[in-house]
N, C-alpha and C positions, 0 to 999 in steps of 0.2 A: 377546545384543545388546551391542553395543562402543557407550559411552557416549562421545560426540564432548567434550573437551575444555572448548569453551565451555560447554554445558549442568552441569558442574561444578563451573565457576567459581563463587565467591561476590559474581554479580550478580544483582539482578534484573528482568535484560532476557535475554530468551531470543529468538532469531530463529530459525523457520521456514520454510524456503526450497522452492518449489516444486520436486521433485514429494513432501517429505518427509511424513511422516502429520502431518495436524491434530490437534496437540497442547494443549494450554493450560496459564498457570500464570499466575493473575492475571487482569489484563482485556487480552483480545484486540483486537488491531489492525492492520485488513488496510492494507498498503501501497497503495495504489491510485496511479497516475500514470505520468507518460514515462518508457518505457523506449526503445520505438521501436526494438527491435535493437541498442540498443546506441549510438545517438544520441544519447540524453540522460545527463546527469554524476547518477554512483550517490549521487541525494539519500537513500535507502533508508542507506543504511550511515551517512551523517551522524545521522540521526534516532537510529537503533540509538546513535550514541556519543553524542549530546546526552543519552539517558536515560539512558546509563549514567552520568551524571557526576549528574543529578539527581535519579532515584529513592531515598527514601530509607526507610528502616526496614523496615516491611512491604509497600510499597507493590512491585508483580510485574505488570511487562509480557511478553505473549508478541505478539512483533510476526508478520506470516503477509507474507511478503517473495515474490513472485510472479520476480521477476530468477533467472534459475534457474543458477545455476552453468554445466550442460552445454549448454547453448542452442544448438543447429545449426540455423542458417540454411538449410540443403538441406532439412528439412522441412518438406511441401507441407500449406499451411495450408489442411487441408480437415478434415474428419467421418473419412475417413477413414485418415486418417495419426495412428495410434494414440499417437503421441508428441506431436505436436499436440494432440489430442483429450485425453490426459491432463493437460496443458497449462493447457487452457479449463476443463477439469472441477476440478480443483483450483481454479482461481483462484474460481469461482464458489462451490463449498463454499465456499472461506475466504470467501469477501465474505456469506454467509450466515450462519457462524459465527460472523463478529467481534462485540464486542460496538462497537466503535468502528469507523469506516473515516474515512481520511485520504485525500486528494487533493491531487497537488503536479500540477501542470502546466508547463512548463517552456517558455516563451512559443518556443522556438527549433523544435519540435516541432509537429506534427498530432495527434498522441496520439490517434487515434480510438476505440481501445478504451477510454481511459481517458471520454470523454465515452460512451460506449456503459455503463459502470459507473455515472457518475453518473445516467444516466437510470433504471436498472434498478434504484436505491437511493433517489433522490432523497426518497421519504416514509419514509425508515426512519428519522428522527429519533436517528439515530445518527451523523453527518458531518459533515465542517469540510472547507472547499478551501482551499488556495491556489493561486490564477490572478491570476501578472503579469500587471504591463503589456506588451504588445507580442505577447499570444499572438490568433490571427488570430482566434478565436471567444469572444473576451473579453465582447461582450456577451451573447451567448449563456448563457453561465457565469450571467455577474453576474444574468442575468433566471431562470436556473432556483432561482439560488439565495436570490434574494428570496421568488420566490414559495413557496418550500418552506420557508422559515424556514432554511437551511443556512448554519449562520456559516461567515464566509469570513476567514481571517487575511493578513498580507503578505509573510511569509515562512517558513522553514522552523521558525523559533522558534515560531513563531504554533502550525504544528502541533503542537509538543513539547508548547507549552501547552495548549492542548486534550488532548492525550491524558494528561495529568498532571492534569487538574480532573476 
């Protein structure tokens, strides 16, 4: 097996990108938030390089990055279109896996799967959102996330910090 480059490096933040195998090294943390096709600006890779600059000594993030490299649009998003279907199956292990999930929402966006994620995790006292101002189901957000106790930060720092405490 050909050891990729990054996984070599002497950091530690290691990123897992869908459809690669669920790995761990450290405490896991599923990406969750807009992607939308390709819509939303890859807050994913910021987070990746915010930790890199902050983690320190022994401390080992394995981030589970669902933005998949080979991403084809002509894939009919059903049960059974087997590239899709591996798709949804990954992201779900990983959001089971992780020991943290993280939520950006990116007010420009519908993001529906990503509100379809918060519902399906909402009591797993594992999560932190962020949801701007100006995202159309903001109240929404803010009311699932009182009632679950789900801290909620203002921006993409906010998340780093949570997944650093």
């Amino acid at each position: 097996m050909k050891v990729k480059k990054k996984d070599t490096e002497m950091n530690n933040c290691i990123t897992i990108k869908s459809p690669e195998k669920l790995t761990n090294v450290g405490t896991t943390v599923f990406l969750a938030g807009s992607i939308e096709m390709g819509k939303a600006t890859d807050w994913q890779t910021k987070i990746e390089n915010e930790l890199k600059s902050k983690l320190t000594g022994e401390q080992k993030v394995t981030l589970y990055n669902p933005r998949r490299d080979d991403w084809d649009s002509s894939w009919s998003q059903t049960i059974e279109d087997d590239n899709f279907r591996e798709q949804v199956e990954w992201e779900l292990n990983a959001l089971e896996k992780a020991d943290k999930i993280i939520i950006y929402i990116n007010p420009k966006t519908k993001s529906p799967i990503t509100l379809l994620e918060l519902g399906l995790h909402a009591e797993s006292d594992n999560m932190c959102v962020c949801c701007p101002e100006g995202f159309y189901r903001k109240g929404n957000v803010d009311i699932v996330c009182d009632k679950y106790n789900i801290p909620m930060v203002d921006d993409i720092d906010g998340l780093v910090e949570f997944i650093l405490k």
